[in-house]
DSSP file (Angstrom, degrees, kcal/mol; ACC not computed):
  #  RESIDUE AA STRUCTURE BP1 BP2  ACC     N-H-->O    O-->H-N    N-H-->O    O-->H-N    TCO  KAPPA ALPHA  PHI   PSI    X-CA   Y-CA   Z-CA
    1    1 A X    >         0   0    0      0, 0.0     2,-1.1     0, 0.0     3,-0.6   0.000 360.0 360.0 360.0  28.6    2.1    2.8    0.6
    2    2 A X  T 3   +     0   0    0      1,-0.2    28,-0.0     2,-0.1     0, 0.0  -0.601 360.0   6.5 -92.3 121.4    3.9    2.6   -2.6
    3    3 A X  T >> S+     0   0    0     -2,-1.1     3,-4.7    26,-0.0     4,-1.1  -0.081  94.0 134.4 121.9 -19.5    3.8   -0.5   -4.6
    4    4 A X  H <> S+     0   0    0     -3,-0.6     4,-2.5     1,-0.4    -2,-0.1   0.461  71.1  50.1   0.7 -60.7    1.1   -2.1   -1.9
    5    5 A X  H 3> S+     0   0    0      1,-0.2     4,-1.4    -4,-0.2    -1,-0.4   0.684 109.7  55.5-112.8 -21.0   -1.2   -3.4   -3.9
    6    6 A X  H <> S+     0   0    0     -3,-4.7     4,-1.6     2,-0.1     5,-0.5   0.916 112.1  52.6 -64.6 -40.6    2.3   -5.4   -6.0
    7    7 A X  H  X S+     0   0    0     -4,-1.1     4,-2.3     2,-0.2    -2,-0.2   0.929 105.0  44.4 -23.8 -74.3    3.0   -6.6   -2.6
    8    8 A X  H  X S+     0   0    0     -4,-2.5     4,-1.2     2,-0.2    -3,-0.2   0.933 113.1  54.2 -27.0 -74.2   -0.1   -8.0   -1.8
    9    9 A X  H  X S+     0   0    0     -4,-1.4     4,-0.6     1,-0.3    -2,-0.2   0.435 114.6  39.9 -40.2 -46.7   -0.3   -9.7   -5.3
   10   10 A X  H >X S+     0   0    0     -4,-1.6     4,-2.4     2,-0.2     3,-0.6   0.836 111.5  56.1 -86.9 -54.8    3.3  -11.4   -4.8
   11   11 A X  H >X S+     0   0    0     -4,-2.3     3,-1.0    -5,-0.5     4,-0.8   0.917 110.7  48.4 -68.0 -72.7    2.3  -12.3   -0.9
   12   12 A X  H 3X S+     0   0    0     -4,-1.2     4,-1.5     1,-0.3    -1,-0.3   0.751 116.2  46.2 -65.4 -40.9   -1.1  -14.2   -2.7
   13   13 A X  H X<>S+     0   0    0     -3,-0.6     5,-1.6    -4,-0.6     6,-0.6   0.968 107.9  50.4 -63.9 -45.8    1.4  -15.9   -5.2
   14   14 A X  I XX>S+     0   0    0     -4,-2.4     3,-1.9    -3,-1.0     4,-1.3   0.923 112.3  47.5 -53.9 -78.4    3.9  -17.0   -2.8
   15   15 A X  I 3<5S+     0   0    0     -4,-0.8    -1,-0.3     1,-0.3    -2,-0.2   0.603 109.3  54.0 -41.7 -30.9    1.1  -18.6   -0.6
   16   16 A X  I <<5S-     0   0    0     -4,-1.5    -1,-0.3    -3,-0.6    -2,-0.2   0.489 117.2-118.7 -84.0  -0.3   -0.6  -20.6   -4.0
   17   17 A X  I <45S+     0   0    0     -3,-1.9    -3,-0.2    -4,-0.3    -2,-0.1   0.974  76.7 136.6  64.1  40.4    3.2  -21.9   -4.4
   18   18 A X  I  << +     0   0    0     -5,-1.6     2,-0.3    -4,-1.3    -4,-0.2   0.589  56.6  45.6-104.9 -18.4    3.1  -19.9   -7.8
   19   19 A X      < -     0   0    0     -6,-0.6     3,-0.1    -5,-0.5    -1,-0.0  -0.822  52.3-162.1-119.0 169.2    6.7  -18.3   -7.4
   20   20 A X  S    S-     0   0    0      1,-0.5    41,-0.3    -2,-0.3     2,-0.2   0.472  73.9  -3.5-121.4 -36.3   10.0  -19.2   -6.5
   21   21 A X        -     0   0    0     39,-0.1     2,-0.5     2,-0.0    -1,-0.5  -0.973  56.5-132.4-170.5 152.0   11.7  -16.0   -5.7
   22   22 A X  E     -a   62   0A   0     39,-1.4    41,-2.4    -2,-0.2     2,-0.5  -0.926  17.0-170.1-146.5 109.9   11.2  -12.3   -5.7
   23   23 A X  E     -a   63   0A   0     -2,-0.5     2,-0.8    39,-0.2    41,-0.2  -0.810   9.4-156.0-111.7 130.3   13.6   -9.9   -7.1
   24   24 A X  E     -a   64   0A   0     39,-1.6    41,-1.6    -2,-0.5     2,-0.5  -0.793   3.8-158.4-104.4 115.2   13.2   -6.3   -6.6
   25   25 A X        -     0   0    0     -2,-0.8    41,-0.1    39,-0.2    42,-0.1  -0.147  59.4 -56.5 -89.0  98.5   15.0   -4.2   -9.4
   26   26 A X  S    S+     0   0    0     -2,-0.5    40,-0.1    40,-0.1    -1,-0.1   0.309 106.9  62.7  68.4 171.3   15.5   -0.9   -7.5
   27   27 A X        +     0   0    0      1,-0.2    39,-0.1     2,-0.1    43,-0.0   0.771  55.3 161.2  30.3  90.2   13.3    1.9   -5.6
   28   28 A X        +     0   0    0      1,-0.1    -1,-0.2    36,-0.0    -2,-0.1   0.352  66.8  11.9-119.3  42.7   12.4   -0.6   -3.2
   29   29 A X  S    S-     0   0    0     40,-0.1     5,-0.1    20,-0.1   -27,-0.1   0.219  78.5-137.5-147.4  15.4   11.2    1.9   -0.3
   30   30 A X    >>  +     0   0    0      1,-0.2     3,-1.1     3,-0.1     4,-1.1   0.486  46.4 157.1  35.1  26.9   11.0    5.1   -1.7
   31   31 A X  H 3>  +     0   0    0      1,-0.4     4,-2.5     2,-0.2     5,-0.3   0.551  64.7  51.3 -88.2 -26.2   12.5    6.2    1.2
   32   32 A X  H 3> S+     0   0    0     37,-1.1     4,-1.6     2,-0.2    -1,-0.4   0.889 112.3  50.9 -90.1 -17.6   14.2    9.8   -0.2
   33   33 A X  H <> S+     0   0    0     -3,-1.1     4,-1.4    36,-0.2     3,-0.4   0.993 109.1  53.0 -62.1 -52.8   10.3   10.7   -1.7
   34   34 A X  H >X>S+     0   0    0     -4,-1.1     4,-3.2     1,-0.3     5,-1.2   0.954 113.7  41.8 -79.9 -68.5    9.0    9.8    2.2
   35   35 A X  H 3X5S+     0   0    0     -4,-2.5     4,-0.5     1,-0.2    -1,-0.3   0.898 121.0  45.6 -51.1 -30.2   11.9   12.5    3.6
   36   36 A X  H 3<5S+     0   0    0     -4,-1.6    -2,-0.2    -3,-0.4    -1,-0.2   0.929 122.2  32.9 -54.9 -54.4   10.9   14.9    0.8
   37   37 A X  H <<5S+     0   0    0     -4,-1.4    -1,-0.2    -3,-1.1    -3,-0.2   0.684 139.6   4.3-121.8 -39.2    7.6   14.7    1.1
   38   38 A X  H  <5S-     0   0    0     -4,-3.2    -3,-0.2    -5,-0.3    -2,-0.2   0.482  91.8-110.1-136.4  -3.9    6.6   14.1    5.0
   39   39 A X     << +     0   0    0     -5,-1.2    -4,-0.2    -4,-0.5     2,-0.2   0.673  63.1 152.0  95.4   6.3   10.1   14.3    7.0
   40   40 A X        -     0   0    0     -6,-0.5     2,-0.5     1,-0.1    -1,-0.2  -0.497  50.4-100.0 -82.9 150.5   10.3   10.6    7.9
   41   41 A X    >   -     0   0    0     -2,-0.2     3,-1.6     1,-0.1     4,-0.4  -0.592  19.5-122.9 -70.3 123.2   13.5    9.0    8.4
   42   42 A X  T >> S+     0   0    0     -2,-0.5     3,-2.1     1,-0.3     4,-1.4   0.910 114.8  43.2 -14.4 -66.3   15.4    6.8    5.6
   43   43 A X  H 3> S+     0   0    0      1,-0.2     4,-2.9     2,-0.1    -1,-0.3   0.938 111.5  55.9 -68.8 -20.3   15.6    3.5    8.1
   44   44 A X  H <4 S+     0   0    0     -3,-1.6    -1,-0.2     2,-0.2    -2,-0.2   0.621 111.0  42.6 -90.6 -10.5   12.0    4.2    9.2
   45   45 A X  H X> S+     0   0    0     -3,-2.1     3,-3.7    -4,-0.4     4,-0.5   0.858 119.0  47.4 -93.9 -82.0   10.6    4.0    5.3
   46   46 A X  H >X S+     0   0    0     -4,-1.4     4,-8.1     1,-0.3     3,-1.4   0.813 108.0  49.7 -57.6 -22.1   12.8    1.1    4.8
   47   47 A X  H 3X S+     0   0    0     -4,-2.9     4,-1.6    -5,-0.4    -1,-0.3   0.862 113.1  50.4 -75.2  -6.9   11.9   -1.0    7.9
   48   48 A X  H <4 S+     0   0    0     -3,-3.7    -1,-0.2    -5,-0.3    -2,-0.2   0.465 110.2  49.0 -97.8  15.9    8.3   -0.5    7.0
   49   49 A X  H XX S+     0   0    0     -3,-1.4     4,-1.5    -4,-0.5     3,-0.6   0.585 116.6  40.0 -87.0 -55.8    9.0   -1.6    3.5
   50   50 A X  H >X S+     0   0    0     -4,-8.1     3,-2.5    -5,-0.3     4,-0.9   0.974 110.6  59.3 -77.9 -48.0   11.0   -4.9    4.8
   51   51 A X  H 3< S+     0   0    0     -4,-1.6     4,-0.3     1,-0.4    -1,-0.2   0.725 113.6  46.0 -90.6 -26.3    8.1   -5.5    7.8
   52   52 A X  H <4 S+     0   0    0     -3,-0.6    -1,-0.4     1,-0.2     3,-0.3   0.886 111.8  44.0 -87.2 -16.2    5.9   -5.6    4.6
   53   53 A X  H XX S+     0   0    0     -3,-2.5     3,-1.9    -4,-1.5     4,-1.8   0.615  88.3  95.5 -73.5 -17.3    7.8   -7.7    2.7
   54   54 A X  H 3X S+     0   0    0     -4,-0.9     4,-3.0     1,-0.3     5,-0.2   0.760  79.1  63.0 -61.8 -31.2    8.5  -10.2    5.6
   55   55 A X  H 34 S+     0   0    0     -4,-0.3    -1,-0.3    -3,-0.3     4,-0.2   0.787 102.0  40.2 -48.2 -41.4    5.9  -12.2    4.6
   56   56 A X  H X> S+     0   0    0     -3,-1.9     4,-4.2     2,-0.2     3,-1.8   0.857 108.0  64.5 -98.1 -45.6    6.7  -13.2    1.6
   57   57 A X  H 3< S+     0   0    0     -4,-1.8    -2,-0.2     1,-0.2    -3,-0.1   0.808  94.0  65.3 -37.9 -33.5   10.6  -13.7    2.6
   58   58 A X  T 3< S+     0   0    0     -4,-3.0    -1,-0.2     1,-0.1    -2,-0.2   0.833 107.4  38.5 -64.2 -19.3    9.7  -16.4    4.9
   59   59 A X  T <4 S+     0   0    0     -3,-1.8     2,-0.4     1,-0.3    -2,-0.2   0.814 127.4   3.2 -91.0 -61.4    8.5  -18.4    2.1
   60   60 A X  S  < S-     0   0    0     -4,-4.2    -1,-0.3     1,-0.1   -39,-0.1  -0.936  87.5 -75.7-139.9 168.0   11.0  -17.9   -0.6
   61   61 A X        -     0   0    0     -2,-0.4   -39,-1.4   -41,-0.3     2,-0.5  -0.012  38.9-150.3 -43.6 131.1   14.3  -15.9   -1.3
   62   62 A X  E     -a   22   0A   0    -41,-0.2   -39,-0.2    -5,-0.1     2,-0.2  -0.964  11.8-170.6 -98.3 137.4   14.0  -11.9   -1.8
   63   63 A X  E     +a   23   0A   0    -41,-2.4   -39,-1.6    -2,-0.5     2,-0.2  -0.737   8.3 179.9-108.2 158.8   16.7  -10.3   -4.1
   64   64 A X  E     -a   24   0A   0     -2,-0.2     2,-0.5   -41,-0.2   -39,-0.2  -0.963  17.1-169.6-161.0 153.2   16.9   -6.7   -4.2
   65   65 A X        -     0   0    0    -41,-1.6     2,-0.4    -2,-0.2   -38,-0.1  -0.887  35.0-109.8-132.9 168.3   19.1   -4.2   -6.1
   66   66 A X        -     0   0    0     -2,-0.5   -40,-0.1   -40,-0.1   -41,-0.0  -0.819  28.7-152.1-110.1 150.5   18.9   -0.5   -5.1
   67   67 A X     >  -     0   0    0     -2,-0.4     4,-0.5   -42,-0.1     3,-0.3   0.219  40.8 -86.7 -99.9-162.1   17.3    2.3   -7.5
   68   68 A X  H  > S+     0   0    0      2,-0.2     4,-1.3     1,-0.2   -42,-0.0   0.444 132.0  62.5 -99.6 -18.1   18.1    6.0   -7.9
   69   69 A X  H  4 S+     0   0    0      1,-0.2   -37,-1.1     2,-0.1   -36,-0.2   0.323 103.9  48.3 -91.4  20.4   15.7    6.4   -5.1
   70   70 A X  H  4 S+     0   0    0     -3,-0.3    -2,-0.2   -39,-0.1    -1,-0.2   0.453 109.5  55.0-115.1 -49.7   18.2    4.3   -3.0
   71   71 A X  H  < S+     0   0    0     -4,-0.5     2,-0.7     1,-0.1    -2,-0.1   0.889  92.3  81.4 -75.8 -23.8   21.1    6.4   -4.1
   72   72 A X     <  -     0   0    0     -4,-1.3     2,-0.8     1,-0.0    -1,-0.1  -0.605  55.1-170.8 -73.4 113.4   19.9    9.7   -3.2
   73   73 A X        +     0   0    0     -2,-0.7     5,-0.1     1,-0.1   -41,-0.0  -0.834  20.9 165.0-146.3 170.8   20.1   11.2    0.2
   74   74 A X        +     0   0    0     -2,-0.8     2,-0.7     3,-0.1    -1,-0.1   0.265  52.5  97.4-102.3   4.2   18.5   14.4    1.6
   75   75 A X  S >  S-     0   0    0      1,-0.1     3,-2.3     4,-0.0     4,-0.3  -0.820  74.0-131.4-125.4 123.3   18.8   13.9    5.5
   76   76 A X  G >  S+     0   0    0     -2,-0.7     3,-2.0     1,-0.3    -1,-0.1   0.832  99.6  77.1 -46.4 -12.7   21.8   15.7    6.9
   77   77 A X  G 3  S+     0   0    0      1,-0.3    -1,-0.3     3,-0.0    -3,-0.1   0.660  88.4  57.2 -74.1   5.1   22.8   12.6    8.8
   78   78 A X  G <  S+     0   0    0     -3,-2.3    -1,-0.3    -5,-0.1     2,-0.3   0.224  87.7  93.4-111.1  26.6   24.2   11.0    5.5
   79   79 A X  S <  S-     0   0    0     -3,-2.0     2,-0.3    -4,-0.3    -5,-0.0  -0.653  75.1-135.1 -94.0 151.6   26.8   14.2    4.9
   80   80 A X              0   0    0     -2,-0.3    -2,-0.1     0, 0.0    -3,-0.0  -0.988 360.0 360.0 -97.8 124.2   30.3   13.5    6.4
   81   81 A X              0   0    0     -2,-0.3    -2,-0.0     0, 0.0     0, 0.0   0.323 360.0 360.0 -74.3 360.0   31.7   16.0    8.2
């Protein structure tokens, strides 16, 4: 649930027609904390990151740039043999 309650906040702007566009500068699913911290899988953090964000992408453009919590990862399936 992290950043939730910025979600919301941006979802309630979009709908008042108070923004144009929503860029997220990094860490946008915190997805290596979620393996760290409870064992969940990378794509399973971010698709419940975009399935909250969808909302607000239907309305206007998302930008997103990837963070350090983007660059790391901990789950042997990103090693190359």
């Amino acid at each position: 649930n992290e950043g939730l309650k910025t979600i919301e906040r941006v979802q309630d702007l979009t709908l008042q027609d108070k923004i144009s566009m929503f860029f997220i500068a990094g860490d946008i699913a915190y997805a290596d904390t979620g393996f760290d911290k409870f064992g969940i899988e990378y794509e399973e953090m971010w698709n419940n990151f975009m399935r909250k964000i969808e909302p607000i992408g239907s309305k206007i453009p998302v930008m997103m740039s990837v963070g350090n919590h983007e660059a790391d990862c901990y789950d042997s399936k990103c090693s190359s043999d």
